[in-house]
N, C-alpha and C positions, 0 to 999 in steps of 0.2 A: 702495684697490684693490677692485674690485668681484668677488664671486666667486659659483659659480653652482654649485646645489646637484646631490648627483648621486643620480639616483633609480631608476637602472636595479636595483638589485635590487629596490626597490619598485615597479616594473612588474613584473619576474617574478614578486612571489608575486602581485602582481593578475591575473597569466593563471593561476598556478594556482588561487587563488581560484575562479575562473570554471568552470578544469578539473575542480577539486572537487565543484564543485555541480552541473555535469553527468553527471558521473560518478557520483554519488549517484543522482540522478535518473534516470541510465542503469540502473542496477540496480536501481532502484523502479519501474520500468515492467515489467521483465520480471516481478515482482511483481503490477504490479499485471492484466496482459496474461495470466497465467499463473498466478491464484491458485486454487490447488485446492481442491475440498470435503473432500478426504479428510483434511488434516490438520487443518480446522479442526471435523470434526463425529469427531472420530479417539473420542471421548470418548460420542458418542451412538449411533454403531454398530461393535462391536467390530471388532479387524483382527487381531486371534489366535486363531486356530483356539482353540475351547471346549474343554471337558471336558465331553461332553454325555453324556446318557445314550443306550437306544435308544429313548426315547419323548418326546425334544427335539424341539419346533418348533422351525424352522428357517426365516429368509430373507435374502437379499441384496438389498443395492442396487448397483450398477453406477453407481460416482463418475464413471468418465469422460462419462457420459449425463447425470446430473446437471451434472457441468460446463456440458457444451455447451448444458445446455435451460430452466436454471432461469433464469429470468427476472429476480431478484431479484440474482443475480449478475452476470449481465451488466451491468446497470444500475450495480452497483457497480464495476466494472470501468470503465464510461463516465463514471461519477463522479470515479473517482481519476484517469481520465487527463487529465480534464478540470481536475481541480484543478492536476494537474501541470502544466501545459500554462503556465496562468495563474503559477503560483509560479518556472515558471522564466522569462518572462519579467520578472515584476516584479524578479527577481536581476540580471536581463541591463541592466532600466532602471540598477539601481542603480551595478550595476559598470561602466556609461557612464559617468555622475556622477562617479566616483569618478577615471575614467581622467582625466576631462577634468581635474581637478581638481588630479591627478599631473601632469598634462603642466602645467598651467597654476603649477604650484610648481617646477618644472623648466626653466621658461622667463624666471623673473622671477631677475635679476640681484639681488645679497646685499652688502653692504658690510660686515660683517664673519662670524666664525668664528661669533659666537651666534645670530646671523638662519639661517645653515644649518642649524645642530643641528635650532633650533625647527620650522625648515620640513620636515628628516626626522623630526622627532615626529610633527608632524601628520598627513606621509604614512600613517607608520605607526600611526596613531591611526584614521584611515579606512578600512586594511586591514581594521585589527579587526574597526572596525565592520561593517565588510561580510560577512566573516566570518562574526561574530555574527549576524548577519539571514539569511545562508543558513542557516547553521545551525539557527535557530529555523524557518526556512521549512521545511523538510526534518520538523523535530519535529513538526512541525503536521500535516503529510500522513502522518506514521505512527501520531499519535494518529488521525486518522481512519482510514486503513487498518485498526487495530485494532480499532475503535468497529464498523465495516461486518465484520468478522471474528467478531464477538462476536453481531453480531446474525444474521449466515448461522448460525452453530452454532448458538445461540436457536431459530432457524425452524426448521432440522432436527429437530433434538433434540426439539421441543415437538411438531411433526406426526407425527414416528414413534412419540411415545408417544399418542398422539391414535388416530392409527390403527393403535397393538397393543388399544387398548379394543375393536375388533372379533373382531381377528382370534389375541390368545392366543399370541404368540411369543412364547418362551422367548428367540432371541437375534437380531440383526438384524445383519447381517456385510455389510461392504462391499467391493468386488470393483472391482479394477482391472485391464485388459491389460498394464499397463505396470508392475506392482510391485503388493505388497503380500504377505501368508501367504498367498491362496485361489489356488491353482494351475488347478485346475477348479472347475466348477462345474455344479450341474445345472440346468437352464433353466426349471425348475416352481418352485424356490424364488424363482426374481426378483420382485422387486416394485418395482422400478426404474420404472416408466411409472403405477402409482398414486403411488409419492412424488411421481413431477415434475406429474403431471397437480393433483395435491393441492393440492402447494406454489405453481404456478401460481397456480391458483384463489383459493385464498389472498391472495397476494400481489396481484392484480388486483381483488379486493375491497377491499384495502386500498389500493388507489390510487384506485379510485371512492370514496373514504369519506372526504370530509373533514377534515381537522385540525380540532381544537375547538380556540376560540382561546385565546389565557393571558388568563387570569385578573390 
């Protein structure tokens, strides 16, 4: 007697499979759409009100302007969404593959109890793997997310001690409308438009300037 395998719970987790990885990727986009400077430079301009004297230099940067203007981040931003873009399709080829695969082991007729087993192993041998591949796909875009995270604080951090060599500040505090300790602020300490104008320049020199090749 011929018997036929039954694979419907191995379609279920293959849609959530699918659900998963977009789901991930749904809240790495708001990440990546919505990554701020303030936590990642939190280290090179202070966010707690000092203990200063009355003869402290003083100034701010204003994150939410730097968000919007630095150059080097938006680019990051168009990078990762762009990667994402690509990672969840290559997910979407796989978990084709895979369905067709399900269907196509759920369709062929079994002549005994051990040809079933074998053929829900395999299903579930494929889950995994697929799984596994989102999985690692997903790790991949957050080591880069971090890599591009590391190097925005990098930038910061290294220009605003670049340009305290002039200017002699004691502390350099960064100012949010949306959050942070600086509730007010006085409008002579900004230096919000030499940072972006800086880092800018910076960053544009460094796109006119060749990579040297590897060695």
């Amino acid at each position: 007697m011929t018997q036929k395998v039954s694979l419907g719970f191995n379609v279920v987790l293959l849609v959530a499979v699918i659900y998963l990885f977009y789901a991930h990727f749904s809240g790495q986009s708001t990440v990546v759409e919505e990554s701020p400077v303030e936590d990642v430079v939190a280290d090179s301009v202070q966010t707690d009100l000092p203990d200063v004297g009355p003869n402290a230099k003083i100034a701010y940067v204003n994150i939410d302007s730097l968000n919007a203007n630095y150059e080097f981040l938006t680019d990051m931003q168009n990078d990762l969404i762009a990667e994402q873009t690509k990672m969840e399709g290559r997910v979407a080829a796989r978990a084709k593959e895979v369905q067709e695969k399900l269907l196509a082991l759920q369709q062929r007729q079994y002549t005994s109890q051990q040809e079933v087993q074998a053929a829900e192993m395999e299903a579930q041998n494929m889950q995994i793997e697929l799984e596994n591949y989102r999985a690692r796909l997903a790790n991949e875009l957050m080591d880069k997310e971090v890599e591009h995270q590391k190097k925005l604080y990098e930038n910061v951090r290294m220009f605003i001690e670049r340009y305290n060599e002039e200017h002699d500040f004691d502390y350099v505090l960064n100012y949010s409308k949306i959050g942070g300790a600086i509730l007010f602020t006085n409008e002579s300490l900004d230096i919000t438009n030499d940072v972006i104008a800086g880092l800018n320049e910076e960053y544009k020199k460094q796109q006119e300037t060749p990579e040297a090749p590897a060695e």
